[in-house]
C-alpha positions in Angstrom: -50.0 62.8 -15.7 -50.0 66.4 -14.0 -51.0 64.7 -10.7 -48.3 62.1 -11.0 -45.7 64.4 -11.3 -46.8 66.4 -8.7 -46.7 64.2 -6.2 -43.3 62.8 -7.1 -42.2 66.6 -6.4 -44.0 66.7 -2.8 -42.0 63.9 -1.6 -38.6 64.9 -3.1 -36.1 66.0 -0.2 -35.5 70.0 0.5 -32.3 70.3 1.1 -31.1 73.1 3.3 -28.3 75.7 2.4 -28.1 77.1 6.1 -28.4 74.1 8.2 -25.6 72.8 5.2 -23.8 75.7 5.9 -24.1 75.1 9.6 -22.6 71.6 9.3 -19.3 72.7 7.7 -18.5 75.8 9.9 -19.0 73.3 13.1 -16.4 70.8 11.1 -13.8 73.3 10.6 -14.2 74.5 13.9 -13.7 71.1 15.5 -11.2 70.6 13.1 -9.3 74.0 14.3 -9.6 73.1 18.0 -8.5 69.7 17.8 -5.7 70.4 15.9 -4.7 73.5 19.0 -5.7 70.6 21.7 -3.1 68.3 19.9 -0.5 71.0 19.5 -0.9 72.1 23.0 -0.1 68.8 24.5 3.3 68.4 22.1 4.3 72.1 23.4 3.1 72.0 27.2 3.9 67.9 28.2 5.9 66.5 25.6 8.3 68.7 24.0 9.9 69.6 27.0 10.7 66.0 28.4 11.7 65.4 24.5 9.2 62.6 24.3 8.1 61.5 20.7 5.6 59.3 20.3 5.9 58.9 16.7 4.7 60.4 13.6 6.4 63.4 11.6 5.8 65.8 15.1 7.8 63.2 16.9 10.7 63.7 14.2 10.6 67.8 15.1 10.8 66.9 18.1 14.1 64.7 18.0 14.8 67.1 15.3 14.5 70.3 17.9 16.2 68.5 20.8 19.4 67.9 18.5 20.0 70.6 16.5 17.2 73.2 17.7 14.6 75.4 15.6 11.0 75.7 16.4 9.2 72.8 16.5 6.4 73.9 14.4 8.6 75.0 11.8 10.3 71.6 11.6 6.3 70.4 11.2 6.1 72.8 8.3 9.2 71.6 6.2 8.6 68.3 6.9 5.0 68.1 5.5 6.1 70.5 2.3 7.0 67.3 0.2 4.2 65.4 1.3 1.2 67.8 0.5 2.9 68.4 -2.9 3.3 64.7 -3.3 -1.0 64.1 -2.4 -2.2 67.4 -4.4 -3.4 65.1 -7.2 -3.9 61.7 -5.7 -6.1 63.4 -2.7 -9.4 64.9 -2.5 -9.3 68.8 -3.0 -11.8 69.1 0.9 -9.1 66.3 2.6 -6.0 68.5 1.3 -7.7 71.5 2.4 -8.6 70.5 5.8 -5.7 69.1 6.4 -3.7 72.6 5.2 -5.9 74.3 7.6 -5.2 71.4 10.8 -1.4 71.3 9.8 -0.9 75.3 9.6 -3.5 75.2 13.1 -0.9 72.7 14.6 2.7 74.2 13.5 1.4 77.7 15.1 0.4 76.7 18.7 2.9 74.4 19.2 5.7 76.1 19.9 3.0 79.1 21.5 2.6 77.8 24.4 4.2 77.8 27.4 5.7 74.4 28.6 4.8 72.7 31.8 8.4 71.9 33.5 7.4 68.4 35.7 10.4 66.0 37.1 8.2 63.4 36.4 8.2 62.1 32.6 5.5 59.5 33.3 3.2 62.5 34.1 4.3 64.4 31.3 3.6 60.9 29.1 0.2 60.6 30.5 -1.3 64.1 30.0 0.3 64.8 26.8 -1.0 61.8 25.4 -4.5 62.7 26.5 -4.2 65.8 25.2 -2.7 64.9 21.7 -5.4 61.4 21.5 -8.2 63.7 22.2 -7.2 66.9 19.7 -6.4 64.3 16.7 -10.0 62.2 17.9 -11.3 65.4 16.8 -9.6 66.4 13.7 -10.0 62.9 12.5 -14.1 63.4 13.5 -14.2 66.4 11.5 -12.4 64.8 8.4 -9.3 66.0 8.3 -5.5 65.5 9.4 -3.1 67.6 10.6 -0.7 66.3 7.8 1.9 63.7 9.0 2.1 60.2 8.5 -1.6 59.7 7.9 -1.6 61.6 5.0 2.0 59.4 4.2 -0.2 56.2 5.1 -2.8 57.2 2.5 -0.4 58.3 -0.1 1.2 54.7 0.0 -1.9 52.9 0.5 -3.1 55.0 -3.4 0.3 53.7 -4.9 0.1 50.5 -3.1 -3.1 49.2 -2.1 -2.4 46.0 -0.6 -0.8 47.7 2.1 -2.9 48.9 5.2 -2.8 52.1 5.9 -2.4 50.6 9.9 0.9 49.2 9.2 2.1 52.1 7.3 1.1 54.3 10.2 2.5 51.5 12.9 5.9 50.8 11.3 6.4 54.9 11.3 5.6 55.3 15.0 8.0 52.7 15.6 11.0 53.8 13.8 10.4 57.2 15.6 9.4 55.7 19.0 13.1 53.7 18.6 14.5 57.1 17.5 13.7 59.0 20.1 15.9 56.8 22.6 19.1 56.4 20.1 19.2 60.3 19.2 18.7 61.6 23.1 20.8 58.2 24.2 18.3 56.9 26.8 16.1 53.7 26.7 13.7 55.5 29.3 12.6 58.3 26.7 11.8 55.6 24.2 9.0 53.7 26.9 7.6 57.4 27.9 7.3 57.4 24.1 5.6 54.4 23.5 3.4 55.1 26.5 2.4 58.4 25.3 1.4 56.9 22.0 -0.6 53.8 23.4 -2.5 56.4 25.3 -3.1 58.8 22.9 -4.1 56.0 20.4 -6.4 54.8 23.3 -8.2 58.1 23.6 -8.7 58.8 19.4 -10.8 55.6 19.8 -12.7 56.6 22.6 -13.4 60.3 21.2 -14.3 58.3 17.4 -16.1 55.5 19.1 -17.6 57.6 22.4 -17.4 56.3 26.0 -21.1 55.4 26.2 -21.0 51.5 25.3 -24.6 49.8 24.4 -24.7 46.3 24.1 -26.6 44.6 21.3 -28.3 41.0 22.3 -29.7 38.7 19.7 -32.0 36.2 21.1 -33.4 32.9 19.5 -36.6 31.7 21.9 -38.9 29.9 21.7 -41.3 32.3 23.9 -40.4 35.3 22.2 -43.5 37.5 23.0 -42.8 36.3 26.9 -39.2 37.6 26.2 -40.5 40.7 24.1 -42.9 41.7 27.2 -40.7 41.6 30.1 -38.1 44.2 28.0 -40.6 46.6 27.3 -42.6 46.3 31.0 -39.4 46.0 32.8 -36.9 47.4 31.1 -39.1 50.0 29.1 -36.7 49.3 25.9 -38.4 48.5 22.5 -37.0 45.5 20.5 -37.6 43.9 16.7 -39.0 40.6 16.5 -37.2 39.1 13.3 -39.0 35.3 11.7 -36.2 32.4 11.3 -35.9 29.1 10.4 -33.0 26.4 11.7 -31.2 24.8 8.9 -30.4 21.6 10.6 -33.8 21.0 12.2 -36.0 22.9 10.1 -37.8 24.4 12.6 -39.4 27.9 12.8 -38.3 30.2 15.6 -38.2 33.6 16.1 -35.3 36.3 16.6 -35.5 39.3 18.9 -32.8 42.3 18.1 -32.5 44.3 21.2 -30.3 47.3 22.2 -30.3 48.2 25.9 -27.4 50.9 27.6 -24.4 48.4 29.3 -26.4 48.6 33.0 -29.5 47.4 31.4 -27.5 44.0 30.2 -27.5 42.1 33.0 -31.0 42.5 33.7 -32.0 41.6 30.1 -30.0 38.1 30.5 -32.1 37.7 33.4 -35.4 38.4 31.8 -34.3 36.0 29.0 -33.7 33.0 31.2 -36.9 33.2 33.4 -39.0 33.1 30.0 -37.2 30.4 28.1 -33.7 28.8 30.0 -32.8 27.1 26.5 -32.8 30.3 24.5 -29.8 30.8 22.3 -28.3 34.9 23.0 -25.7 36.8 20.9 -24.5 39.5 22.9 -22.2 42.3 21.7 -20.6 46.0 22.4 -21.4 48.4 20.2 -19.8 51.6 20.4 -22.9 54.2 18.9 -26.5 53.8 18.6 -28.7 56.7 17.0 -32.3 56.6 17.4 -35.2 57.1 19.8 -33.8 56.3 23.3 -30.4 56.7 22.1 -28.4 59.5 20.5 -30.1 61.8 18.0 -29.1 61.6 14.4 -27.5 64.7 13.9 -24.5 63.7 11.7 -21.9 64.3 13.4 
């Protein structure tokens, strides 16, 4: 008995405070720099050519350009009722992160000194970089900066059969139209939506990453031929997987193989010299962690 239970306490895990500890100061701290990154790009590119591409910010905005006050005070008051409204439907860490992101956000926006360009398209472009790659990061680190995706999730806990994409969707729009009624011009309402499509764009690419893989399954009948030339010529590993047809019973084998997007057409190539009948699944896939791939650190 004593040697049983010591060995079930040698293989239990030993979890570390620091490196824990670690983990959570580098997610605040993305958190807090997103949240600047996003702010900056309402306060230098978008806020000056009163372009509002959607959520509660894009309502200070229209809000500033008609009847003035600071935008980041406008942020403030409008996300009062809806942190008071999620302090017992959402998580204690969200609320808190999204305190911290929102308060991060309200300060720098209005902080920073504008870029004046005559050119709204620019001002469209860059400011939705900015704002898609500050909220990639906020969202990354688990958090918001308040706004209509805390809305979205306080309507999806009321309401669950609605999406929290429509919620958030149907809000950008209303504001998108806004925008163009309250400042009287159709042209601010397309620099809107264009500044939203790109920052939407570029949340994915910072959530998703801009190194694509592509992920092949392969049904041969000469899978150790197949197998061979990936590792020899490609020097990429790959799991053999045992299958059976249902229609014609017969036994064949899968291979599973990731290789990095230059590698692909290579690998189709290997496939079809072994075996020109094989059957091939091929897919993107937006993160791989692992040996030859990204490490798996968590974040």
């Amino acid at each position: 008995m004593a040697r049983r239970k010591a060995s079930k306490t040698a293989v239990r895990p030993i979890r570390s405070g620091h490196t824990r500890g670690r983990h959570i100061a580098w997610e605040y701290a993305m958190l807090m720099a997103g949240a600047a990154v996003a702010s900056a790009g309402y306060g230098i590119f978008l806020v000056p050519r009163g372009i509002a591409p959607g959520g509660l910010t894009g309502i200070a905005t229209i809000l500033h350009m008609l009847v003035g006050g600071q935008v980041g005070l406008w942020v403030m008051a409008l996300n009062v009722p809806i942190f008071a409204a999620g302090l017992k439907s959402l998580g204690r860490r969200f609320l808190i992160k999204s305190l911290i992101g929102m308060v991060v956000f309200s300060a720098v926006v209005d902080w920073v000194p504008p870029f004046h360009t005559q050119d709204p398209w620019l001002a469209a472009l860059y400011g939705g970089l900015m704002v898609g790659a500050g909220l990639g990061l906020v969202v990354r680190a688990g958090g918001s900066t308040g706004g209509t995706d805390m809305l979205a999730r306080l309507v999806q806990h009321k309401a669950r059969h609605v999406k929290m994409g429509e919620v958030l969707f149907g809000v950008d729009l209303v504001v998108v139209a806004a925008s163009g009624i309250a400042l009287q011009s159709a042209a601010v309402a397309l620099y809107s939506l264009a500044a939203l499509y790109i920052s939407t764009w570029c949340i994915d690419r910072v959530l998703d990453g801009f190194t694509r893989t592509k992920s092949f399954f392969i049904i041969t009948r000469c899978p150790q031929q197949v197998a061979d030339g990936i590792m020899t010529r490609l020097e990429r590993g790959c799991t053999r997987i045992p299958a059976q047809g249902v229609y014609s019973g017969e036994e064949r084998d899968i291979l599973l193989c990731v290789v990095p997007r230059q590698q692909a057409v290579a690998l189709k190539h290997i496939v079809a010299d072994a075996d020109a009948g094989a059957f091939m699944l091929l897919w993107d896939t937006a993160e791989v962690y692992g040996l030859g791939f990204l490490p798996n650190s968590g974040g």
